[in-house]
C-alpha positions in Angstrom: 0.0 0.0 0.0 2.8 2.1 0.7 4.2 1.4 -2.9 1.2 2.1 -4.1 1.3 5.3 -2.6 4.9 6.6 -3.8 4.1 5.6 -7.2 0.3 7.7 -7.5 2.7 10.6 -5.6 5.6 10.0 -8.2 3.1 9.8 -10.9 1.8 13.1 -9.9 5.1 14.7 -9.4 5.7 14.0 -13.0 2.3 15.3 -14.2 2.8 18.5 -12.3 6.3 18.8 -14.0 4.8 18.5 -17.3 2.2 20.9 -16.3 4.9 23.0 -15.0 6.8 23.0 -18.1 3.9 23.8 -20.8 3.4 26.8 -18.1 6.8 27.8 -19.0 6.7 27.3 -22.5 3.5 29.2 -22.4 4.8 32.1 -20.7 7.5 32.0 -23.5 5.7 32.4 -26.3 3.6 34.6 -24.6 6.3 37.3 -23.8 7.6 36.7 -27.9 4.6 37.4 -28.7 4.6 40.7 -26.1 8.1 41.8 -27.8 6.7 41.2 -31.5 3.7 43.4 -30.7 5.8 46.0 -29.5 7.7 46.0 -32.0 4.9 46.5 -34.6 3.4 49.1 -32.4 6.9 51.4 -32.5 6.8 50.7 -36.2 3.9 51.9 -36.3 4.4 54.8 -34.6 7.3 55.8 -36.5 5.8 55.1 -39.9 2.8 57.4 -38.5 5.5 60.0 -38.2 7.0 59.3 -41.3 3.5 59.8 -43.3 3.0 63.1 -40.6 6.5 64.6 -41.8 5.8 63.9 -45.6 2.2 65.2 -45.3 3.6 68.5 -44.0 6.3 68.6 -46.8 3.9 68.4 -49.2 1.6 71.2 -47.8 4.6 73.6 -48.2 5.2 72.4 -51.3 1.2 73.6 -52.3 2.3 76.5 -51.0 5.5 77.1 -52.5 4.2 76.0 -55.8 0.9 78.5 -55.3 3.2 81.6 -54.5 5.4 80.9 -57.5 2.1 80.8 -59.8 1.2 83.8 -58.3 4.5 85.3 -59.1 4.6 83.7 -62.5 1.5 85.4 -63.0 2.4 88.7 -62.3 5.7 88.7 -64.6 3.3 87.1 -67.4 1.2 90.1 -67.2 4.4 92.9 -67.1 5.4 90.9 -69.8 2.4 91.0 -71.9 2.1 94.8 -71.0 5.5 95.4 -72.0 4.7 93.8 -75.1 1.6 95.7 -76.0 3.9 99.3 -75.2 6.5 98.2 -77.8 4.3 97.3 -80.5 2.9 100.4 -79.8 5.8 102.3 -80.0 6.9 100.8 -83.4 3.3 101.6 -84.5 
């Protein structure tokens, strides 16, 4: 009966080491999977700031290119005046 006993308990010893060690390996995986996640998470963030730094780039480029129309603009029309003064002149 005693046998009997020490076997069930090692029996049970080795159960709860198995149990034990699928815990671990649990936790292990679970913690990758923690690191991964982070990782996407501070990729996303810096591709957020990525798409944030271009978007403003391209907003002062509108507004670069918009000033230089307007500045084209106004050169077109002294031209075009200065065009209509010397024909004219040789009129």
């Amino acid at each position: 009966m005693l046998e009997k006993a020490r076997s069930e308990c090692r029996v049970k010893d080795e159960s709860i080491r198995k149990l034990e060690d699928n815990l671990q390996s649990m936790e292990n995986k679970a913690k990758g999977k923690d690191n991964i996640h982070k990782n996407l998470h501070e990729k996303i963030k810096e591709l957020e700031g990525q798409v944030e730094l271009k978007t403003s780039m391209q907003n002062q480029s509108e507004k670069q290119i918009s000033q230089l129309s307007e500045k084209l603009k106004g050169k077109e029309e002294t031209c075009t005046t200065l065009q209509h003064k010397v024909a004219a002149f040789f009129i």
